[in-house]
N, C-alpha and C positions, 0 to 999 in steps of 0.2 A: 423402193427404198426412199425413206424419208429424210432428205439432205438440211440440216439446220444451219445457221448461219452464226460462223464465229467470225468474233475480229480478229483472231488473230490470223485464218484464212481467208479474209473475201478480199478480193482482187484490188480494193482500195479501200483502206482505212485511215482515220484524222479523228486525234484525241483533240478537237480545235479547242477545247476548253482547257489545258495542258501548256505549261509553257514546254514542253518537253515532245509537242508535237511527232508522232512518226507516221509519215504517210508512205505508202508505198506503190509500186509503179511497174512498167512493164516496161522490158529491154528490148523490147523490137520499135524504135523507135529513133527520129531524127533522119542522119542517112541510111542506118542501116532500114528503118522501115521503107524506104524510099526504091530502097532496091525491090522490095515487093510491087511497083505499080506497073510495070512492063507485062508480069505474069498479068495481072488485074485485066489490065486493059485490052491482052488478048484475051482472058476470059469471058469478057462484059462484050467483044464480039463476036466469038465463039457461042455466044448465047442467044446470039439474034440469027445465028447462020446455021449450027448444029444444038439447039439445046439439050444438053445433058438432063435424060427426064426419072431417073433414078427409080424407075419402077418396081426394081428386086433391090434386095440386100446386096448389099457390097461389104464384104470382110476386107478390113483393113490389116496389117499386120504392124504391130509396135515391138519395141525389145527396148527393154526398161533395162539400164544400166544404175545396179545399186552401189552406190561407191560409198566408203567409209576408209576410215583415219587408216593410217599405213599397219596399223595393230589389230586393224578388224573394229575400232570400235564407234560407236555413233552412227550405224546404218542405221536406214528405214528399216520399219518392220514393213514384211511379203503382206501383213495383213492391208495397210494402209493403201499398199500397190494395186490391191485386188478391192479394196473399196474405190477407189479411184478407176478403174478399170470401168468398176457398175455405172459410178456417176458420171461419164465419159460418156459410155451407150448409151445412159437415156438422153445427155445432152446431143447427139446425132442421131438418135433414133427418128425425128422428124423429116432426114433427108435418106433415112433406107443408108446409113453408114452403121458399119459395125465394127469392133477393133477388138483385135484379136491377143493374146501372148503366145507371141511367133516361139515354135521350138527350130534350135538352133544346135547342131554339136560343133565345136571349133576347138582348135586350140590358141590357148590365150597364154599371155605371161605369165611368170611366176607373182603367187598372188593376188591371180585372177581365175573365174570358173565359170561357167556356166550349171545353170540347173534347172528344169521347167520353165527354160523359157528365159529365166533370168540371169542376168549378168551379175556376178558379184567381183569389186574392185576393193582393193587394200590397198587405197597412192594416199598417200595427205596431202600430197601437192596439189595433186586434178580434184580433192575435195573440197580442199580451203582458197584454191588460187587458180582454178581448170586454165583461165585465159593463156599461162603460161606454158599450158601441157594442152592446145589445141591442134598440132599437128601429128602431138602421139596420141592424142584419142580418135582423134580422125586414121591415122595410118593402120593401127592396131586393133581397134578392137569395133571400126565402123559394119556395120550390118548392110550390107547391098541391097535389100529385099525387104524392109521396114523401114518402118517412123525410129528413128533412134531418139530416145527420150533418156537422158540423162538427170541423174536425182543428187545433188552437193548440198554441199553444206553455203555456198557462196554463188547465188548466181547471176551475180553483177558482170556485164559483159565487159571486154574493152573497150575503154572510155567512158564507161559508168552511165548512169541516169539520174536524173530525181528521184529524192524519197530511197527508199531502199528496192531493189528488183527482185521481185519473185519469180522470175523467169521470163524468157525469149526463145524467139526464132531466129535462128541463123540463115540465113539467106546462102551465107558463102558454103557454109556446110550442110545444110539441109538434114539439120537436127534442132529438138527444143534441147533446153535445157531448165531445169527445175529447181529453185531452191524446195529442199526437203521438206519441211513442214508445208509447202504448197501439196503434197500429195497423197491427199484425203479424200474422204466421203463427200465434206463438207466443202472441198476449195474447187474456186471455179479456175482457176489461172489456169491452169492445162487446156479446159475447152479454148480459152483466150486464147491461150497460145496456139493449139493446133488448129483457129480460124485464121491467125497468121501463119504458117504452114498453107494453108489452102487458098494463099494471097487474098486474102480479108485484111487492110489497111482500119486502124482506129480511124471512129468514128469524128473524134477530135484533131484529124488530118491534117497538120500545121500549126496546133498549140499545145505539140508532145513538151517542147524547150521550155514555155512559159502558157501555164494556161490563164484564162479570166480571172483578173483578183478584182475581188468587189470593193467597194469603198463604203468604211472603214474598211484597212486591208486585213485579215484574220489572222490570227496567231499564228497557225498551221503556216498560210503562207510567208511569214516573217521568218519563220526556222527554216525555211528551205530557202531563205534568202531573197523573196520576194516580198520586196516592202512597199513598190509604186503600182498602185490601182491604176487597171487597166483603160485605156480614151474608152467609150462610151457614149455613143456607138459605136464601135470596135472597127477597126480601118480595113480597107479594103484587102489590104495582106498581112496574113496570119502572120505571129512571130517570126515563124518555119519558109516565110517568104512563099508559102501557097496563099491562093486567090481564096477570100472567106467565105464561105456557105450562106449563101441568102436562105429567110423563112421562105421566099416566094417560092422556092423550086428552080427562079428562072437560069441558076447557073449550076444546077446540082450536077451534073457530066464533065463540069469539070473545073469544081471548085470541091474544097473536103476531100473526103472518102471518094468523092467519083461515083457514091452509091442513091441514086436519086429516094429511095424511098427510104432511108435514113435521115431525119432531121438534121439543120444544123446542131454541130455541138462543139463547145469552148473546152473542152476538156473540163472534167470533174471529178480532178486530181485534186484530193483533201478534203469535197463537200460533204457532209456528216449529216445526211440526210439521202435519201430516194426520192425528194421534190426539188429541183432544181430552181432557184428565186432568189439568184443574186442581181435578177434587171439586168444580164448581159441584153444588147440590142444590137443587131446585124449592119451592114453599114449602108442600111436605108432607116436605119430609125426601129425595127420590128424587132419588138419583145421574141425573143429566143424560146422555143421552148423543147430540148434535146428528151430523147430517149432513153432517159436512164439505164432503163432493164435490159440493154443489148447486150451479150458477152463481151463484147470489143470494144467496151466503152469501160470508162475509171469513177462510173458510181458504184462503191461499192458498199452499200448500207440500204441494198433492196433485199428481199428475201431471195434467198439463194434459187425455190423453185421456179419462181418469176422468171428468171433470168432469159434469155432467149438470141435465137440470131432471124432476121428480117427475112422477109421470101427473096427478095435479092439476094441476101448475104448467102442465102441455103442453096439456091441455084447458083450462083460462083464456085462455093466450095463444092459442090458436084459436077460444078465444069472443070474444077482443076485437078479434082481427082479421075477424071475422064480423058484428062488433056495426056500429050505425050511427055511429058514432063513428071507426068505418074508413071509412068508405063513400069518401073519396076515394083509399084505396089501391088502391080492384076497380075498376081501368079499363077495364077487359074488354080490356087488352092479353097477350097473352104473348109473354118471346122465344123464339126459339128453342129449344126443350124438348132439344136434341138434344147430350150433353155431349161436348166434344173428346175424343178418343181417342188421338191422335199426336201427337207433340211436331215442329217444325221441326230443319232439318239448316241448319247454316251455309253458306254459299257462299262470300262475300267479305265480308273481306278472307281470304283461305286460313292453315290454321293452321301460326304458324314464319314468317310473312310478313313480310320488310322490306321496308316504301313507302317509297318516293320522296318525297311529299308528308305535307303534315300535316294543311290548313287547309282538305280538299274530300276526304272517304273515303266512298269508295263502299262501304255494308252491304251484302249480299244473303242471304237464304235462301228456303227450299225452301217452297212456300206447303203449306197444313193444310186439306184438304176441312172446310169447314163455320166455317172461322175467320173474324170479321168483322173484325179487328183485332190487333197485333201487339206486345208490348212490347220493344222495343230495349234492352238495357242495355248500356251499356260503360262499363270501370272502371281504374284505375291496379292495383288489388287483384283476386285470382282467389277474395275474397269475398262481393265488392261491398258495401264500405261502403257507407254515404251521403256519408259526407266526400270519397270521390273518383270517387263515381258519375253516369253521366247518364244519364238516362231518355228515352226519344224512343216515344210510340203512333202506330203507323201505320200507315195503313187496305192498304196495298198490303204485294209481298215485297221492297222495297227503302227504300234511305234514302241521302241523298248527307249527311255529317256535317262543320260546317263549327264543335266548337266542341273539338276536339284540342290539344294541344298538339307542338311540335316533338320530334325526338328520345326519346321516351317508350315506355314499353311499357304495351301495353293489353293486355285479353280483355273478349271481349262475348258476347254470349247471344243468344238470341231464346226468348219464349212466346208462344204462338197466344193467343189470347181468343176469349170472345163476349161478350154484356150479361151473363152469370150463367157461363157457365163458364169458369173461372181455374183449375183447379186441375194441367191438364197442368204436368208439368217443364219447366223453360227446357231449350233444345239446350246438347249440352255445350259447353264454355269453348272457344273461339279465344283463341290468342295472338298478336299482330301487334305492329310498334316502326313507328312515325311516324319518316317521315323531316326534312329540315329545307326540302325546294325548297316553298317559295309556290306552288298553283297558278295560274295566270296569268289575269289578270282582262281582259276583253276592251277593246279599243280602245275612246278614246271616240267614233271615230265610226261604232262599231256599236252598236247597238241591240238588246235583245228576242231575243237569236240561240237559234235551240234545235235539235236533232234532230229530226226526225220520218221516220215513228213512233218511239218510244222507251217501252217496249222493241219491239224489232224482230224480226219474224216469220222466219223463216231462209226467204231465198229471194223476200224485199219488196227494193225498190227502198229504198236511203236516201236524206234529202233536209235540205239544210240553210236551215233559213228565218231569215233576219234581214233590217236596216231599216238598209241604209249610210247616212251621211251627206254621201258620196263615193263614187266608182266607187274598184274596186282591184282587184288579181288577188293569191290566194293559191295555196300548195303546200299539199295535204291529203292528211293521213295516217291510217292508221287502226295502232293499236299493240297489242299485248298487254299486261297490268296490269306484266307485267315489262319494256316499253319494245321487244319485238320487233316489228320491220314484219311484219305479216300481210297487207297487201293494196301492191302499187304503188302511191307518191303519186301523186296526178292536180292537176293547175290547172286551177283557174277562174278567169273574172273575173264579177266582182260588179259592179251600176251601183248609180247614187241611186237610194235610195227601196228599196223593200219587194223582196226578193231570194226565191226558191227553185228550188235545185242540188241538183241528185241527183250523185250519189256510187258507185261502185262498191263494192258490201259484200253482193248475192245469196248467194253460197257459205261466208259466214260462218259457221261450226259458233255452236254455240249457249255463251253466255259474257258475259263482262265486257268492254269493248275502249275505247280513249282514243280517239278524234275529235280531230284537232290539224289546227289552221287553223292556218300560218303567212304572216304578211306582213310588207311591208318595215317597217310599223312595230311590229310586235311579233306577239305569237302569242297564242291562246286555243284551250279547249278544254274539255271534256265528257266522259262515258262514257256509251256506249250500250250497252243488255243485251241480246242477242239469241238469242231463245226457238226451241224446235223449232218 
């Protein structure tokens, strides 16, 4: 997958030409980052004593908490979840980490659900304001056995940060949290964040408060309320009262990050570039020259692929998910090791299609050897927004969609899934236009009515089962999705009580087909899909 880089996702952005500057920042920072160096420091020698050498994969397990407005509205779409998933793996694929969508069944509050793995929440409070609802997210709905990764609308911690927060690690609860538009294809915050999860401390280690302002001081930093250009050589202790990172190396163990083979770095909160050259100098005089492209660092105006975490950083994060501190991530589960290789072909609705109906559309595509699960998207747009997109996972290769609108034109997709691999392409766009008939909803004195089997073996008996409330005789049809009779109607009559009618539909080629009951008081009907 090829991850592009937007501004309105990289991990820091600065319109410094803007008086209107918005830069933005990471929540794990100040004291609460601080709480991360006790892990560190047992890791860093945990590393010289036991090194964690990550020879095999290691399946991680996550459970992504979707939460939206108390009405259901404003969630992420599953699509973005599962692009994020992909660029999650390959961001750890260099230390043999793999992360998974943990399946979970629980029972949750009213308003709450589970389903493939994900959490779906209806609070506007824990969307717009979580700080205030941190003991009932913690109490209720915390997973023992994963990364709990939380997706809001607001993910500014308590006590706030610089810039605005795209997300943090909590230390005390030993969960990220997400502002929503961070969790894409394209956004790196999540990897950032789950390096601090695996106590990886920013690279800018004591100039989280106030980083390097060069002189002239930049716009950007005047709107965050930094107006005084930083001494120059820059003093021996950082804002954050830590000891500053010399170029020489000579006090890298324990000055910064604590990470020797990470350069100094001043924080590059706001700089509007991937070349660092604002002449920060360390406090022996030595021209500075940081690592941009680390994930845990705040340049965020490199190319997304670039981005990367150091051999240190990579061997930390694999001694802390080795350490006992992990111990409830190695479940001795794995899934499926085995990654999709083929994408799905669309079926139905067929592409260029006008239906008839609007308010009962029958999906279908082509199933994916090894696929557990399915994403559905259909959209008003051939980009899929979110504003006019619907999301449907589902365990089979079909879907009957009943939340369309009349007269409209859509295109829909399909991607295969498993727990951990997401990264196959969706199938290309279909185009179809809803038409305006209602499909017909069945009498009320029938009951429960269904096809069986459905889908249908070519060359099975069909059979229609329902539960009259009366005797009645109907005419039944079997149609083509374009309304052509494909088989002679037949009658039958139906008594009280629990009904099953077979049907002539043996020589049915293999396909989509409408099932049409009609009776004297009105008509209903179904589609049945019939397989070689």
């Amino acid at each position: 997958m090829i991850r592009l880089l937007s501004s309105l996702t990289a991990l820091v952005f600065a319109l410094t030409a803007s008086a209107q500057a918005h830069v933005f920042s990471c929540g794990t920072s100040g004291a609460t980052g601080e709480l991360l160096m006790p892990r560190l420091e047992r890791n860093l020698r945990a590393m010289g004593d036991h090194p964690a050498l990550g020879r095999t994969v290691s399946f991680v397990p996550v459970h992504f908490f979707l939460v939206a407005e108390s009405n259901g509205d404003d969630r992420i779409l599953e699509s973005d979840v599962y692009e994020q998933l992909c660029a999650l793996n390959e961001d750890y694929a260099p230390m043999n980490i793999q992360f998974y969508i943990k399946n979970k069944n629980e029972t949750l509050p009213q308003g709450s659900y589970t389903a493939n793995g994900l959490t779906y929440i209806n609070n506007s409070v824990i969307f717009n304001d979580h700080t205030s609802s941190l003991t009932l997210m913690n109490n209720l709905y915390r997973d023992d056995n994963a990364i709990n990764i939380w997706i809001l609308a607001n993910a500014t911690p308590a006590g706030g940060t610089i810039g605005q927060t795209l997300g943090y690690y909590s230390p005390q609860f030993d969960w990220v949290v997400m502002l929503d538009g961070e969790v894409n294809a394209e956004s790196t915050t999540l990897s950032h964040e789950l390096g601090h999860f695996f106590s990886l401390p920013h690279p800018h280690r004591g100039w989280d408060s106030k980083p390097f302002i060069p002189d002239p001081v930049p716009q950007w930093a005047i709107s965050e309320g930094f107006t005084t250009p930083t001494p120059n050589p820059v003093p021996a202790t950082a804002p954050d009262g830590i000891p500053t990172e010399k170029m020489s190396g000579s006090n890298c163990t324990t000055a910064g990050d604590k990470i020797c083979d990470t350069p100094p770095d001043y924080n590059g909160f706001g700089w509007p570039t991937c070349n660092f050259s604002a002449g920060a100098m360390d406090p022996d005089g030595v021209l500075i020259d940081p690592q941009e492209k680390l994930f845990m660092g705040y340049f965020g105006n490199c190319p997304v692929d670039d981005y990367f975490f150091s051999d240190m950083q990579q061997q930390i994060i694999m001694q802390d998910y080795a350490s006992t501190e992990r111990d409830y991530l190695r479940t001795g589960y794995s899934p499926n090791p085995t990654a999709l290789a083929a994408g799905c072909t669309n079926i139905a609705p067929a592409n260029n299609q006008t239906l008839s109906q609007f308010n009962e559309i029958f999906f279908q595509w082509s199933e994916v050897p090894g696929a557990e699960r399915y994403l559905l998207e259909i959209s008003r747009n051939s980009t899929y927004p979110a504003s006019t997109t619907l999301n449907y996972v589902v365990s089979g290769t079909s879907k009957i969609v009943t939340d369309l609108e009349a007269n409209r034109n859509y295109y829909f997709r399909v991607r295969p899934l498993t727990e951990y691999s997401s990264c196959v392409a969706p199938s290309a766009n279909h185009f179809f236009k809803t038409g305006s008939v209602t499909a017909a909803a069945e009498p009320a004195f029938v009951k429960g009515w269904k096809l069986w089997p459905n889908p249908l073996v070519s060359g099975q008996p069909l059979a229609i089962e329902l539960n009259a409330a009366k005797a009645f005789s109907a005419r039944i049809e079997i149609l083509s999705l374009d309304g052509r009779q494909v088989v002679s109607p037949v009658s039958r009559s139906f008594k009280t009580g629990n009904n099953r009618v077979e049907i002539p539909a043996a020589n049915l080629p293999s396909g989509v087909y409408w099932v049409k009951v009609n009776t004297a008081e009105g008509q209903f009907s179904k589609k049945i899909v019939v397989a070689k």
